[in-house]
Structures are given as structure tokens and as C-alpha cells.
RODO-2510 file (C-alpha; in nm, 4 decimals, decimal comma):
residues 112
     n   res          X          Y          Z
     1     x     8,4065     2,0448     8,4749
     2     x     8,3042     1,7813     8,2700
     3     x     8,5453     1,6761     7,9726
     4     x     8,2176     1,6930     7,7578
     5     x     8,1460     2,0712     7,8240
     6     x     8,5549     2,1492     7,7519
     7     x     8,6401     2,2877     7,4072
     8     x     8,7983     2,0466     7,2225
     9     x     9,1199     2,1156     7,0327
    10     x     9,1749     2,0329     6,6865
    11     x     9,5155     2,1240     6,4789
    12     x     9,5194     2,1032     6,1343
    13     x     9,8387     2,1277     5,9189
    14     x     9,7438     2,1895     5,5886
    15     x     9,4535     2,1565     5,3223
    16     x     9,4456     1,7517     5,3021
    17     x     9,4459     1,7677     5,6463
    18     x     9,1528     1,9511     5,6317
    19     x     8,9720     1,7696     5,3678
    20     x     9,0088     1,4520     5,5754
    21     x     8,8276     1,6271     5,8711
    22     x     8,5261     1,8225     5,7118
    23     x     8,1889     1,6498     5,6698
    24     x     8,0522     1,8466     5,3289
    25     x     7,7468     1,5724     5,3404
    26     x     7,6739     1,6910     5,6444
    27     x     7,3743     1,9774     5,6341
    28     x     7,5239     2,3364     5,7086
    29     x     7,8677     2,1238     5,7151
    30     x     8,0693     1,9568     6,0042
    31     x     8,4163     1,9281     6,1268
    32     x     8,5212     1,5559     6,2856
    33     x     8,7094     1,6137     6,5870
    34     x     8,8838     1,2823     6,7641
    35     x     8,7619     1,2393     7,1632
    36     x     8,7122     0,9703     7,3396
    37     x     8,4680     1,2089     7,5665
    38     x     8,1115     1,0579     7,5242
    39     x     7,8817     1,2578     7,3735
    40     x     7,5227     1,1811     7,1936
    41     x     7,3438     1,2746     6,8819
    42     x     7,2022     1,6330     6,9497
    43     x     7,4616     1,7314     7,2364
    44     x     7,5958     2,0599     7,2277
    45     x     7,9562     2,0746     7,1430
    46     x     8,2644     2,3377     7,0841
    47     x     8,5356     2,2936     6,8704
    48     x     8,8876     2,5029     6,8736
    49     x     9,0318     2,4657     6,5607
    50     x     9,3581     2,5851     6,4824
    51     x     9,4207     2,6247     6,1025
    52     x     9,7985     2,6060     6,0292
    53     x     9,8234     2,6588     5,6780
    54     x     9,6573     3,0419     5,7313
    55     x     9,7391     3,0782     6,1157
    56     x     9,4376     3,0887     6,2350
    57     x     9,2033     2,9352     6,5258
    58     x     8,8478     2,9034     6,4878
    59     x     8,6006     2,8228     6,7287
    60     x     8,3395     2,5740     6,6165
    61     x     7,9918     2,5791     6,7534
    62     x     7,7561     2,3412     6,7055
    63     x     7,5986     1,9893     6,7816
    64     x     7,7298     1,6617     6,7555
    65     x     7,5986     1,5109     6,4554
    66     x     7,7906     1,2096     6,4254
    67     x     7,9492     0,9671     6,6417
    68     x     8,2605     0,7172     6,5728
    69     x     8,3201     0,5247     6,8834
    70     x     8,6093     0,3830     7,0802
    71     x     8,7082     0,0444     6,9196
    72     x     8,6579     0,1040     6,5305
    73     x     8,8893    -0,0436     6,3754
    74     x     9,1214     0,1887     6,1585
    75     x     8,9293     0,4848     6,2499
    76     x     8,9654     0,7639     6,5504
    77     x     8,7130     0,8189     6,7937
    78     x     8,5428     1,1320     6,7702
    79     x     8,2485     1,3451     6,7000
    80     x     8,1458     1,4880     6,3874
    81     x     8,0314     1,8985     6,4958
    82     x     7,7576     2,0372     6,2362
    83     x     7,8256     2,3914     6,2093
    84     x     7,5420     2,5875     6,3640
    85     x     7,4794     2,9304     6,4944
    86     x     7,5534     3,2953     6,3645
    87     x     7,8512     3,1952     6,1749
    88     x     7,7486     2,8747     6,0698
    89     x     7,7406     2,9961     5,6991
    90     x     8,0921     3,1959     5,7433
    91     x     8,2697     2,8900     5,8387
    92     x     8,1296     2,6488     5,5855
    93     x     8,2345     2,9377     5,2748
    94     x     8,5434     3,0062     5,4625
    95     x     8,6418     2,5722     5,4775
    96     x     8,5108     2,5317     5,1527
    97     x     8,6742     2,7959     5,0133
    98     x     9,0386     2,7288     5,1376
    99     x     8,9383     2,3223     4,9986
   100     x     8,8844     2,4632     4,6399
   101     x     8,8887     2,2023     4,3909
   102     x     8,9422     1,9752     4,6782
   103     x     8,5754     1,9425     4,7378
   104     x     8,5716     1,7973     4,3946
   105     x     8,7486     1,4906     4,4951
   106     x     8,7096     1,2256     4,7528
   107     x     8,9068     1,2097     5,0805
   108     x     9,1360     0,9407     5,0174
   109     x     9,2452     0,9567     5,4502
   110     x     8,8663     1,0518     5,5842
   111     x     8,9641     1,0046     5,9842
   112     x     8,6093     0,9338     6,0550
***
């Protein structure tokens, strides 16, 4: 199988964490996953996301709606996944909702 069609795995630890990965500007939201895997703008791609601060894993459906390549300097590679599907709206209240007063604020450690 292609590394490209694979879920990719994401762990977060805790709510900064989190803050640092999610893409608010982003329409419907998105979740920045590092991968060196090419992808392209519009590809299809699937998250597993592993919240640790509420033990929980979420799958993330969605296309790739942003790209930071290999070779960036101070930045990962990865793909930026806008949330899209049936629970496209349940994820972005349920990430939101967990950032709080978070959203408020600029990520001072954005890893994209």
C-alpha cells in the first residue's frame, strides 16, 4: 500500500500541544500532521489522532489543505487535514472546545 493512502498517526500530549497543531484559519478547521509522504492540495487524507490529555483517538477525515515540505527550515514536514465529512462540525466544537480561551491567543510553537 502506498504510505499516502496509510492513516497517519498523530499523538498529542496536552492542550498547547494541541493549539500548536490545529489550523482555526483554516475553513471547517484543520489538524497539521508531520509526514514526509507526498501528498497535493485536494488529496484525500486520514488522520489518527490520539488525544492524551482526555484519552482519546480520533480519526480525522479530510483533504489536505496545506502543504509544508521537506527542507523548511525550523518547521516539520507535514500536511495540514481540513476537517470534512459527517463529523466535520463535531470535531472542530469538540478541538475548539477542549482549546477554550486558547483560541484567543496565538500559538507561540505553531509546528507548521
Amino acid at each position: 500500500m502506498n504510505t499516502k493512502n496509510k492513516p497517519i498517526p498523530l499523538v498529542i500530549n496536552d492542550n498547547k500541544e494541541l493549539h500548536a497543531h490545529y489550523m482555526p484559519f483554516i475553513q471547517s478547521g484543520a489538524i497539521f500532521v508531520p509526514t514526509t509522504a507526498e501528498y497535493e492540495l485536494g488529496d484525500t487524507a486520514i488522520a489518527h489522532v490520539m488525544l492524551k490529555q482526555v484519552g482519546k483517538k480520533i480519526p480525522i477525515h479530510g483533504k489536505v489543505a496545506w502543504i509544508t515540505p521537506t527542507g523548511q527550515a525550523g518547521v516539520k514536514a507535514g500536511i495540514g487535514i481540513q476537517f470534512s465529512g459527517a463529523n466535520a462540525g463535531k470535531i472542530k466544537q469538540f478541538i475548539e472546545k477542549m482549546l477554550g480561551t486558547l483560541l484567543n491567543v496565538a500559538p507561540t510553537n505553531t509546528v507548521y
